[in-house]
C-alpha positions as CSV (number, residue, x, y, z in Angstrom):
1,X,11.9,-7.1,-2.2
2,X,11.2,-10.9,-3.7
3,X,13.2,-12.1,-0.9
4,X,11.1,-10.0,1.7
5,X,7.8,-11.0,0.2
6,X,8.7,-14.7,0.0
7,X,9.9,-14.3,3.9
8,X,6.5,-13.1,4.7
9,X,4.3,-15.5,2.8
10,X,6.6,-18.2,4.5
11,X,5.2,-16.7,8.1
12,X,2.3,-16.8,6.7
13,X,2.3,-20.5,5.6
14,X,3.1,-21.4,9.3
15,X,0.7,-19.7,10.5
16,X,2.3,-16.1,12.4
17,X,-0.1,-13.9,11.3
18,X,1.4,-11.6,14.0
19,X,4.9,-11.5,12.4
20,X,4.0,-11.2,9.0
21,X,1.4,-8.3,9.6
22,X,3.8,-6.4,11.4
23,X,6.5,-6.6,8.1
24,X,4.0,-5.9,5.3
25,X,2.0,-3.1,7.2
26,X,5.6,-0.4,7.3
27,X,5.4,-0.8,3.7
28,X,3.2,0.3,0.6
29,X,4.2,-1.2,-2.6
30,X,1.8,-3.3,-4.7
31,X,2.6,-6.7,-3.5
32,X,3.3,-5.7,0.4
33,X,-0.8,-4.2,0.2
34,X,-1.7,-7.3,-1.7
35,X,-0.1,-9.4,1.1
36,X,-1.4,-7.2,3.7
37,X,-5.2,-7.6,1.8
38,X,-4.5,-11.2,1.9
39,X,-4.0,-11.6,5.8
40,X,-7.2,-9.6,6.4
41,X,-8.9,-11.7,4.6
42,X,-7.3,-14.8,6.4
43,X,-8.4,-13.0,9.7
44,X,-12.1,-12.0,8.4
45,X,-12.1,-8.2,8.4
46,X,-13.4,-8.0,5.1
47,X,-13.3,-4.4,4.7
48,X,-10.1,-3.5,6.2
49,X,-9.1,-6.4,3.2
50,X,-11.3,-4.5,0.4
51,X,-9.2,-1.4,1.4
52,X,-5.6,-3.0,1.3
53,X,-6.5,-4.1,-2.0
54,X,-7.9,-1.4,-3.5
55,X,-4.9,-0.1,-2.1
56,X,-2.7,-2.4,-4.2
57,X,-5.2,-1.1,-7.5
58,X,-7.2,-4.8,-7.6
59,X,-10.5,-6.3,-6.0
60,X,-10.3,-9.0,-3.9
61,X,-10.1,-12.1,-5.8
62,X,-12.7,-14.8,-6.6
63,X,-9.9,-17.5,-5.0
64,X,-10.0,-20.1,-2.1
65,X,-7.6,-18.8,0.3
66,X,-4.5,-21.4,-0.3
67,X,-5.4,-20.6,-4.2
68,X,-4.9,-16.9,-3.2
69,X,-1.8,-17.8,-1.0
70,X,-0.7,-20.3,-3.8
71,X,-1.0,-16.8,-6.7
72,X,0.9,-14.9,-4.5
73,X,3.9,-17.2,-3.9
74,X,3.7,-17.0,-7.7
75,X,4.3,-13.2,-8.0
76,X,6.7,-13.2,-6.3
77,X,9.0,-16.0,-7.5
């Protein structure tokens, strides 16, 4: 799933939201809701974020959202 995570962030990074939503929102493992969390948050539905990550068993992060993006590139390296 690395490869499919790093796939989406990489939509992500050039900016097709549409794309990206559309792969991580057919799945539900951790990092697919923390993705998922993360592109709410980029598109300023706060609460649909808060659910995908407590979805994903966190709370949104106290991160800048290229720190965020930046974390999340990490996990999945």
């Amino acid at each position: 799933m690395a490869s499919d995570d790093t796939q989406v962030l990489d939509l992500i990074k050039a900016g097709d939201w549409h794309r990206a939503h559309d792969i991580v929102q057919s799945r539900s493992d951790t990092k697919a809701c923390l993705i998922h969390a993360y592109l709410h948050r980029v598109e300023g539905d706060l609460s649909n974020a808060r659910y995908w990550y407590r979805r994903a068993g966190t709370t949104p992060p106290n991160l800048t959202l290229e720190d965020e993006l930046n974390r999340l590139y990490e996990t999945v390296s």
